[in-house]
Residue, then its C-alpha position, 0 to 999 in steps of 0.5 A: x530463476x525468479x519470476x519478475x512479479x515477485x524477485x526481489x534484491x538481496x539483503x536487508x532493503x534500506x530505510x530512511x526516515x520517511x519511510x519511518x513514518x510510513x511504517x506503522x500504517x504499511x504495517x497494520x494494513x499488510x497484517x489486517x490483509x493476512x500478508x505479513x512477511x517473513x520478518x513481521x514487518x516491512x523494515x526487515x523485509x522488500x515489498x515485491x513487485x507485484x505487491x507495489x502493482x497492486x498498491x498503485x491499481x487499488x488507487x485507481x480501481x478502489x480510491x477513485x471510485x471511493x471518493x466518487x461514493x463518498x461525494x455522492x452520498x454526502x450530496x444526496x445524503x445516502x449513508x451507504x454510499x458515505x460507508x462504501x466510499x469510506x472503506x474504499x478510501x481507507x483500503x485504498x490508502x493502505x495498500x498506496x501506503x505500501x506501494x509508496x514505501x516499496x517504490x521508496x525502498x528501489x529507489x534509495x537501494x539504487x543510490x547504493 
């Protein structure tokens, strides 16, 4: 039996041209987090579970508090906080770029 974190449903998962667009930037981000699936690419392969929990809570634990940074740097002009809240938008979009396309995939293999 499959732990529920990580089943996942038979066959290729379906795609649409929404998913398209999303592809190249769910892509490079799983490469440059060394979490390349089987096929190299998420077109031929289904984003877990627990992979689109991990996409929706680096918004919230990373792309809130990024913003935060990046607003109170550019007020007081602290160049870390500009850098710091950059990186934390940037990994925060990645990993929501992967949640969204995964959430997309259920939803269009539930119109099946």
């Amino acid at each position: 039996m499959a732990y529920p974190w990580t089943r996942v449903p038979a066959g290729t998962p379906p795609i649409d041209p929404w998913q398209l667009r999303l592809l190249p930037v769910a892509d490079l981000f799983m490469g440059l987090m060394w979490s390349r699936p089987g096929g190299l690419s998420l077109r031929t392969t289904w984003v877990t579970p627990a992979t689109i929990w991990l996409g929706v809570a680096a918004i919230a634990l990373a792309g809130v508090p990024g913003v935060g940074a990046l607003l109170c740097g550019l007020a007081r002009g602290r160049v870390l906080y500009i850098v710091a809240g950059l990186v934390a938008i940037a990994l925060a979009t990645g990993a929501g770029t992967v949640a969204v396309y995964g959430i997309r995939q259920r939803r269009l293999a539930a119109r099946r």
